[in-house]
N, C-alpha and C positions, 0 to 999 in steps of 0.2 A: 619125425621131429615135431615138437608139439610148438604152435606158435599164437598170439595173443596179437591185439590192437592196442598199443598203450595209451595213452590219454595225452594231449596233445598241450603244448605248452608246458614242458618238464622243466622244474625251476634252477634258476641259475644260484649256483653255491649254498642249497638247501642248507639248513639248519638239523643234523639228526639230534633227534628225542631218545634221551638215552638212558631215564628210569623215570621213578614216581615222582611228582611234582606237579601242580599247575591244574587248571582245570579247564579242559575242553566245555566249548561252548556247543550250542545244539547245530550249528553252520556249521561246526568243525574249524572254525576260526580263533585263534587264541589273542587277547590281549596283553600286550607287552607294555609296562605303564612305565615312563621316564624314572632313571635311577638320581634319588634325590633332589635336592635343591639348585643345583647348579644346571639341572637338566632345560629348563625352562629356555623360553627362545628370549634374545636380547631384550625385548619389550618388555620383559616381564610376566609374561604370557606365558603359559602351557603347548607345549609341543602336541599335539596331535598323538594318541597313543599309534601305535605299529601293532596292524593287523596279520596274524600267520596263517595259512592256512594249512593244516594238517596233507601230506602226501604218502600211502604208500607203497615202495617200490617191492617189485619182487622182484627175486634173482632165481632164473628158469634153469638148472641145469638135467638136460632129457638125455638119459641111454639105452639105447637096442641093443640085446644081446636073444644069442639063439633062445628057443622054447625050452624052459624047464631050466635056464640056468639060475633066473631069478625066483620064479613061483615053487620050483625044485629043490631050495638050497636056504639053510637058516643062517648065511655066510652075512649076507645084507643085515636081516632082522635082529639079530643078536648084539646090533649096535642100536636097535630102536625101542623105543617103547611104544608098545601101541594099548594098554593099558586108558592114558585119556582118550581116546577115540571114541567121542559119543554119537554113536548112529541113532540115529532121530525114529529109527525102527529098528530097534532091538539088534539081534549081531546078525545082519541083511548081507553085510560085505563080504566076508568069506566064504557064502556060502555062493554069492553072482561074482565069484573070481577077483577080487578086488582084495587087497592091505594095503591098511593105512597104519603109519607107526612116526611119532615123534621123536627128532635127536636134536639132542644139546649140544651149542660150542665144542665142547671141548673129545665130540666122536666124531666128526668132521673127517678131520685128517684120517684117521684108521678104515675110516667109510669110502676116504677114496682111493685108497689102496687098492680095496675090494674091486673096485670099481673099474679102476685102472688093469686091475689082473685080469676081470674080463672080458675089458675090451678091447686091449693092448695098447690103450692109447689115454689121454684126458676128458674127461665127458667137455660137452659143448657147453655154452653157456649163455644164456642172454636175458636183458633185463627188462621188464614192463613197468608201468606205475599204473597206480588207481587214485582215486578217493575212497574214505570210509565210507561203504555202503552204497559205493555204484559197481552192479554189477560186473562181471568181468570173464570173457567166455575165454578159454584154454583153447585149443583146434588142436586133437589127438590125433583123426584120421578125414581127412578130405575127400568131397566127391564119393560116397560111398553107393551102392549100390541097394535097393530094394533088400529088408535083409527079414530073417526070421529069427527074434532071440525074445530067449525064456527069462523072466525073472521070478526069483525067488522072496517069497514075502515076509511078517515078521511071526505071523500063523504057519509058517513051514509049508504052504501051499503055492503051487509052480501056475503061472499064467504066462502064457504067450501071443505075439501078435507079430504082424505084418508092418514094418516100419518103412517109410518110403527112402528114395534117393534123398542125400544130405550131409552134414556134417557131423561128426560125431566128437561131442565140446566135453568138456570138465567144465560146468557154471559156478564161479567162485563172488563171493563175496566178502571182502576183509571190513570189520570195525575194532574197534578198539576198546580197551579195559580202561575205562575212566577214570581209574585209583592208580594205575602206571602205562601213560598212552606209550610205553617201549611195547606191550604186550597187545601181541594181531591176535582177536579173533577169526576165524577159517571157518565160513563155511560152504558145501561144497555139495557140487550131486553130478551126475550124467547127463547128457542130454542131447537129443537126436534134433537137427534142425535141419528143416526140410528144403529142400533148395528150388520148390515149387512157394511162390509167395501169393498172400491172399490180403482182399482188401476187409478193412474191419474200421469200426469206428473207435476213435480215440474222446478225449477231452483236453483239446488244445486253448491257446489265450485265448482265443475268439470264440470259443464254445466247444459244440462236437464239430466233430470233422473226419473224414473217410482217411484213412492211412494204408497203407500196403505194406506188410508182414510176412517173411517167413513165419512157416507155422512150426510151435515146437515141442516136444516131447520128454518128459521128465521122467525119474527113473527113480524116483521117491523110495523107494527103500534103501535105498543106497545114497541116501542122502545122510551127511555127520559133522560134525560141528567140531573144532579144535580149539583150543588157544595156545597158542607158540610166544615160548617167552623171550625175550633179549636173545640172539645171536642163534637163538633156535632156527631147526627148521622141519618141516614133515616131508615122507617119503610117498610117493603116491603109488603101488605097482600091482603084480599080479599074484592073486594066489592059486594054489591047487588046483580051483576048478575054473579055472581061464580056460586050463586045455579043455573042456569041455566044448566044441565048435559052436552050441548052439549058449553060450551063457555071455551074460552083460561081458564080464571083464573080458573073455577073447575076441568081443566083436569091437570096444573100445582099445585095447591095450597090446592085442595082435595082429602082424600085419603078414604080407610075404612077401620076399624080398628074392628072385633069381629062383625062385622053385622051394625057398627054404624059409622055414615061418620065422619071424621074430618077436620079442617081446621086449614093451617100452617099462622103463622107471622115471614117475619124474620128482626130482626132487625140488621143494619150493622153500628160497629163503626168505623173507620178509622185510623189512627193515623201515621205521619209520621216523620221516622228516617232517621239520617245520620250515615253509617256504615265505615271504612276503608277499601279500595281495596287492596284486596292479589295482591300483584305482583307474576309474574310468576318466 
């Protein structure tokens, strides 16, 4: 079960953005300026504009099924596109066990049909928020152990290394299309974070300063950028070479469960709101 930290202070009866229009400021804060003349306060006076601040939610829904019914079967992908999928290093993902494929509104329902048949039941569901451009770490598989996995690069040359104990994330990042803030950009990569922490120097308000960090490990070729438009949403799963023991996708994306291995899908919907700013 893949699970998140959402961002704390989730606003009350957000406001959803729901096409082109309007224009986000560099804060992410939108000004709303009084409608007409009659808006003014009794004195005669201008109201104070009303600040929003952009929020968005994802909606997590993650499914297990045994090995090879997803990475094995074009039953899923044939309701996806995975076509926009720009891997930041050439086509990196299929070859380290991983597909990524975009669907629209209206494949939804026929997606979880699919879905439903092979799990016998409803996938689970639950929801995160962010801000545009604060990162946002996934938790695929927890507590994992010292591991040894190979990646594949965008030179078709294999490298391997010794990763420690840690967690093993999806680091995501959503901003938005500033000509229609409905449309998330996704971008997205691997990453091993080590559950041994080290102190390192930052640049806090007061200057530098010592901090203490899990240390973390990126998986750069397998890193891809998306944009999901209105009601859209992207499929995160396993390909072909997941079964391979020693590749990125089956060390992220497969687990064992009772002596029998499985494999996760997670699907992410997006969806974004305009909230009110507390003033201080």
């Amino acid at each position: 079960m893949a699970s998140a930290a959402a961002l704390s202070g989730c606003p009350a009866e957000p406001g959803k953005i729901g096409g082109a229009g309007g224009s986000a400021r560099k804060d992410g804060a939108l000004p709303v300026m009084p409608k007409g003349p009659g808006s003014g306060s009794a004195d005669g006076g201008s109201k104070k504009p009303k600040r929003l601040q952009i929020v968005v939610t994802l909606k997590l829904t993650t499914i297990e099924v045994p090995v090879g019914t997803a990475s094995g079967s074009e039953d899923i992908w044939s309701y996806l596109d995975e076509e926009p999928v720009k891997a930041v290093h050439s086509a990196s993902l299929g070859r380290n066990g991983f597909r990524v494929g975009l669907g629209r509104a209206g494949s939804w329902p026929d997606l979880v049909k699919i879905l439903k048949r092979m799990t016998g039941r409803s996938p689970s569901q639950s929801l995160v928020a962010t801000a545009p451009g604060v990162p946002l770490p996934i938790v695929l598989k927890e507590k994992q152990t010292t591991q040894t996995i190979f990646t594949f690069h965008a030179d078709r040359t294999l490298s391997g290394r010794d990763y420690p104990p840690g967690d093993y994330l999806l680091a995501m990042v959503c901003t938005l299309d500033q000509d229609d803030l409905s449309k998330v950009l996704l971008t997205a990569m691997p990453q091993v974070r080590s559950a041994r922490s080290r102190k390192t120097f930052a640049l806090g308000k007061a200057g530098p300063e010592i901090v203490v960090r899990s240390q973390v490990f990126d998986f750069s070729p397998l890193a891809f950028r998306l944009l999901i438009p209105a009601k859209g949403f992207v499929v995160i799963g396993p390909g072909a070479n997941s079964r391979n023991p020693t590749s990125v996708g089956h060390h992220f994306l497969v687990r064992k469960k009772e002596g029998m291995e499985f494999e996760a899908l997670l699907v992410l919907t997006p969806e974004v709101f305009a909230t009110p700013v507390r003033r201080p």
